[in-house]
SETORBA-971531 format. One line per 3 residues: for each residue z, x, y of C-alpha. Coordinates in Angstrom, 3 decimals. Layout:
N
Z,X,Y ~ ...
// end
This chain:
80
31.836,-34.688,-2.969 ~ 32.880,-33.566,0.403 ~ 34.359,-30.035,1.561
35.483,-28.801,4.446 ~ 33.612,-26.044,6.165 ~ 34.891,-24.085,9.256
32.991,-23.050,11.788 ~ 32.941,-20.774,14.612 ~ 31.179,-21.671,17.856
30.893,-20.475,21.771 ~ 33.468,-23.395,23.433 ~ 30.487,-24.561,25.567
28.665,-24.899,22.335 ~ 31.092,-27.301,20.745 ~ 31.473,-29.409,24.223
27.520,-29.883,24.412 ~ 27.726,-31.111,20.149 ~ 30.310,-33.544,20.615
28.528,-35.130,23.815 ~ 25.601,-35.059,22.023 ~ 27.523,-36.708,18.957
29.013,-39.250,21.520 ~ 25.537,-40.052,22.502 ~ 24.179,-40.353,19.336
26.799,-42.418,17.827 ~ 26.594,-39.641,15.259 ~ 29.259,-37.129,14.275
29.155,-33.623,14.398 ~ 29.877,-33.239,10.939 ~ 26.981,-35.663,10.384
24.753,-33.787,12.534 ~ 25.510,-29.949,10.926 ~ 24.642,-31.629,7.700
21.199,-33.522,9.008 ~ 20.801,-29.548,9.777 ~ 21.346,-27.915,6.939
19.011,-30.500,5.555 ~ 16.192,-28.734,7.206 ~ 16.885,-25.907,5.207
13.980,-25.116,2.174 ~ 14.952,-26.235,-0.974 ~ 13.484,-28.017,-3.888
16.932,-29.895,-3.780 ~ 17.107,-33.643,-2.371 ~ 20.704,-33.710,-0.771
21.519,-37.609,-0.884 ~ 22.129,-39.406,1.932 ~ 19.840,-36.894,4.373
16.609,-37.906,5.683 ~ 14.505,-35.898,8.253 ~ 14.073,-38.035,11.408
10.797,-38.715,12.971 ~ 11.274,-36.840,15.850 ~ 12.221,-33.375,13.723
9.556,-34.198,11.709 ~ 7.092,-33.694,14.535 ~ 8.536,-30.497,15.478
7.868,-29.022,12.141 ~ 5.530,-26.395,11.964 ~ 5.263,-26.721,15.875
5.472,-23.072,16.628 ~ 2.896,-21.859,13.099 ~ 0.521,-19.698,15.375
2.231,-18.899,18.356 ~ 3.126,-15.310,17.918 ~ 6.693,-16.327,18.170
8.869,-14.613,15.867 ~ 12.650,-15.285,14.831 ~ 13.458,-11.639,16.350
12.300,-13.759,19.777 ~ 14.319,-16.519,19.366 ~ 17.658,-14.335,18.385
16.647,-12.194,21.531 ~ 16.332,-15.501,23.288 ~ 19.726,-16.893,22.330
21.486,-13.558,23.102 ~ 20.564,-13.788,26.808 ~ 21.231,-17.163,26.847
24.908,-17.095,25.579 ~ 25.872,-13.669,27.356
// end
């Protein structure tokens, strides 16, 4: 079953995600679900598969030092 989800996002956000949808031949509802996909769960969600190229990226930054308090300091100077 499909429901509808709302979602606020910075306008340049939303332009960027629907070229990128346009590009991918994907649509952006497809592509916020492929996301949520990512998220940990011992639930299969039919119909979602983790592409190759996230696949690689997984577990990418284990190590690093890089925490998620860097990356929300990172997006805040990005979107100010």
């Amino acid at each position: 079953m499909n429901t509808k989800l709302t979602l606020r996002l910075d306008d340049q956000l939303i332009r960027r995600a629907k070229d990128y949808s346009q590009r991918s031949g994907k649509s952006v509802s497809r592509l916020v679900a492929d996301y949520f996909s990512l998220i940990e769960s011992d639930e299969e969600i039919p119909g979602t598969e983790i592409t190759p190229r996230v696949r690689s990226l997984i577990g990418s930054l284990k190590g690093t030092g890089v925490t998620e308090e860097d990356y929300h300091r990172y997006l805040e100077e990005k979107y100010r």
